[in-house]
TIVOMI-465481 format. One record per residue (C-alpha): x negated, y, z negated; residue in one letter. Coordinates in steps of 0.02 Angstrom, whole numbers, plus 32768, in hexadecimal, padded with zeros to 4 digits. Layout:
XYZA
...
end
This chain:
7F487F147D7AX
7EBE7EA67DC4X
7EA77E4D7E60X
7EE77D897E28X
7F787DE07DCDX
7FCA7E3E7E6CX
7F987DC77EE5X
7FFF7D417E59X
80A77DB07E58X
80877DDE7F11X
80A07D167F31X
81377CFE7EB8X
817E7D987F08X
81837D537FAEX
80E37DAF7FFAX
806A7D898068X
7FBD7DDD8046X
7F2B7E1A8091X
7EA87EA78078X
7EB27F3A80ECX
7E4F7FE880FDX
7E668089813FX
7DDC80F08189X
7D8881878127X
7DEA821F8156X
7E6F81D4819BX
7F31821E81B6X
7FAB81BF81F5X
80468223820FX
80F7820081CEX
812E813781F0X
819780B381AAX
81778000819EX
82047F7C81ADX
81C07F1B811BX
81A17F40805EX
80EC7F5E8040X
80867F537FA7X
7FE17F987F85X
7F4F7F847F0EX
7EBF7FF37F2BX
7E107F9D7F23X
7DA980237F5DX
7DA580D87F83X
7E4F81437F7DX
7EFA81557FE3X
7F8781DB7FE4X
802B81AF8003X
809B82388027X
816D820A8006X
81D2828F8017X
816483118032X
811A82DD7F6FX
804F82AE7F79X
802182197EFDX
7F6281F27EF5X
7F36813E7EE6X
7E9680F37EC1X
7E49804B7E8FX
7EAD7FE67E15X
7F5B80527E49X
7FCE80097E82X
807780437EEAX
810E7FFE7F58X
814980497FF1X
81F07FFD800FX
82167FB980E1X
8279804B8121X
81FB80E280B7X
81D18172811EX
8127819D80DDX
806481E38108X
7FB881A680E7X
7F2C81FA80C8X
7E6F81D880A1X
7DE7822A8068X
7D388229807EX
7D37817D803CX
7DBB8127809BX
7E0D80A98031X
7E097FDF8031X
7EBD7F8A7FE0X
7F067EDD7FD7X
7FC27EF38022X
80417E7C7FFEX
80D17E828091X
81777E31806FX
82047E40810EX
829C7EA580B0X
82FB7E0F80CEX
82997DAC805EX
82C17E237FB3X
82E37DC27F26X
end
């Protein structure tokens, strides 16, 4: 999917969006957010780790992490650049 297309369904789907990054070689340990999150990867590459399952992302991949997920990220020597979409769980269509 390209950029105008997610950032289109991110705004019908009650998003708000904004490009992020995360450092190279960065780990940030088991969290939750209290929204839904969506992700588009621009540059570089992210793991996600759900349930003790690694998925690999990298640019044009694209993934939700519902509010409420307990998950890890991880970079690599790249770090990674994304557009994330955030929608409050009260807010789900």
């Amino acid at each position: 999917m390209d950029r105008a297309a997610f950032e289109g369904e991110l705004k019908r789907e009650g998003y708000e969006c904004r490009e992020g990054s995360i450092e190279p070689n960065t780990h940030r340990e088991a969290h939750a957010h209290g929204f839904d999150a969506r992700l588009l990867i621009l540059e570089g590459a992210i793991t996600l780790v759900i349930d003790n399952q690694p998925q690999a992302y990298g640019p044009g991949d694209s993934c939700l992490v519902p509010a409420g997920t307990l998950h890890e990220e991880q970079t690599g020597e790249s770090g990674v650049r994304y557009l994330v979409g955030r929608r409050s769980s009260s807010r789900r269509q």
